[in-house]
C-alpha positions as CSV (number, residue, x, y, z in Angstrom):
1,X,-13.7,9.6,4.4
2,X,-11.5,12.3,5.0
3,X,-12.8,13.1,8.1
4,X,-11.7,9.7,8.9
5,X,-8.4,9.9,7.6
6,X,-7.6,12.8,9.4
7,X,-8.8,10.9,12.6
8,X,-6.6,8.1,11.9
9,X,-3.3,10.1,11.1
10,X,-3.6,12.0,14.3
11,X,-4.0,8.2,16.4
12,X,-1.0,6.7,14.7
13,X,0.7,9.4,13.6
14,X,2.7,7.7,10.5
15,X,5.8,9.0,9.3
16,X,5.5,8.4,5.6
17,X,2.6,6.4,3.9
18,X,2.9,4.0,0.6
19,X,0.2,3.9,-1.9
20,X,-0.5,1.1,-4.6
21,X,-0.4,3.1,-7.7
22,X,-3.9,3.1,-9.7
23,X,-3.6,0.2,-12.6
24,X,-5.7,-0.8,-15.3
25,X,-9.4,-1.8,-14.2
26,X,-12.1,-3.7,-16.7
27,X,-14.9,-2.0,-15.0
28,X,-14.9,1.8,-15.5
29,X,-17.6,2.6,-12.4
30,X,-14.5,0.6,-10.0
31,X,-11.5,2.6,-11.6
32,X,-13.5,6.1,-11.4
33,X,-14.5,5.2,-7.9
34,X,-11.3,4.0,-6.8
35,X,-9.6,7.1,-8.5
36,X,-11.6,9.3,-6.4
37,X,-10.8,7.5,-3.3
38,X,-7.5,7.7,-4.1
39,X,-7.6,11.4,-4.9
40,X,-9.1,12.0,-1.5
41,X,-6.0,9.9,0.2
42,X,-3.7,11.7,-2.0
43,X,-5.1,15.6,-0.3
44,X,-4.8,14.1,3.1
45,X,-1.5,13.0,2.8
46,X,-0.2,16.2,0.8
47,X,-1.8,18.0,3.5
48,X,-0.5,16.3,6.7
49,X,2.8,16.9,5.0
50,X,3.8,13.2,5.3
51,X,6.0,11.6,2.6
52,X,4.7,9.5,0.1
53,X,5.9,6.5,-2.1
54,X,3.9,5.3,-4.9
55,X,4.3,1.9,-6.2
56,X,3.3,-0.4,-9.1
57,X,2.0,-3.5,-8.7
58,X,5.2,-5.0,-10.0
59,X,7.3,-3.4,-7.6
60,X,5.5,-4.5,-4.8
61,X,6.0,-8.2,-6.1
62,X,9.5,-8.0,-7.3
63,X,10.2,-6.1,-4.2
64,X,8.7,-9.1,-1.9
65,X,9.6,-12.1,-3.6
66,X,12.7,-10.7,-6.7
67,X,9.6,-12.3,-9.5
68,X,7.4,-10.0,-10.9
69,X,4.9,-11.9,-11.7
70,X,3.9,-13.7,-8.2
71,X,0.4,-14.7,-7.4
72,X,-1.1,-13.4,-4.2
73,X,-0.6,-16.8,-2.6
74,X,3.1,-16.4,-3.3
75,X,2.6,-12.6,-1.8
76,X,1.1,-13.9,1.0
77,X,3.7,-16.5,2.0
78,X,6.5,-13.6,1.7
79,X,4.8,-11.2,3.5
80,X,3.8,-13.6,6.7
81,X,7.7,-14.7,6.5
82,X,9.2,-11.1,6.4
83,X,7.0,-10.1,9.5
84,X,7.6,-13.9,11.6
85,X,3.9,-14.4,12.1
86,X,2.2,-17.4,12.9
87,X,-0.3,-17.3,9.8
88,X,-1.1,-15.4,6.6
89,X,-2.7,-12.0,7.6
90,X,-6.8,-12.0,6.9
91,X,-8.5,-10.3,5.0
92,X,-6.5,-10.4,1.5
93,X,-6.7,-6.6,1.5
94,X,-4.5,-6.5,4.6
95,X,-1.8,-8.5,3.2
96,X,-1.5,-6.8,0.1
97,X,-1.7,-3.1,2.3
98,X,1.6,-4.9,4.3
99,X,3.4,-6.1,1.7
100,X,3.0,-2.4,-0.3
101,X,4.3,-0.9,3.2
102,X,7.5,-3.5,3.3
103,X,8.1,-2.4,-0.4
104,X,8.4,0.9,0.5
105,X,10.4,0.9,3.2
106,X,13.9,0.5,1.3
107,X,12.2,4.0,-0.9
108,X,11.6,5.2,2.0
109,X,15.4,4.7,3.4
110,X,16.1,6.6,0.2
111,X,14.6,9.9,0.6
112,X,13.3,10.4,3.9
């Protein structure tokens, strides 16, 4: 995986990179997993030097539609109108990885 990463941040070469920060998971296996995935991203970015901004859940919804407490249809919606594209972006994991990078951006105006 971090092989990969690497891989990937010399291609694009980002300038900053928002995370989703960990929240609560019923199943302990998913949250240890996804904690060490997460952990792994975390040494990449620390180590390409590239800024980071962490947000909650509810910042990425109040952030994308001012209510937070918006469904991912609603989430969705907001993100295909912020970026003018024809339809909702597929798979769900890639809508909710753009609408974490548009709630960034305005922390991102902020300290970088």
């Amino acid at each position: 995986m971090i092989k990969l990463l690497r891989k990937l941040i010399k291609k694009y070469r980002p300038t900053a990179v928002a995370l989703e920060e960990l929240f609560f998971f019923k199943n302990l296996k998913t949250a240890i997993n996804v904690a060490q995935a997460r952990g792994a991203v975390m040494l990449q970015i620390k180590e390409s030097k590239l800024p980071l901004v962490e947000l909650t859940p509810l910042q990425v919804k109040q952030s994308l539609t001012s209510y937070g407490r918006a469904d991912k249809k609603q989430m969705q919606k907001m993100v295909q109108v912020i970026l003018k594209i024809k339809e909702i972006p597929k798979p769900d994991d890639a809508a909710d990885a753009l609408a974490i990078a548009i709630a960034a951006v305005p922390y991102l105006n902020q300290c970088c």
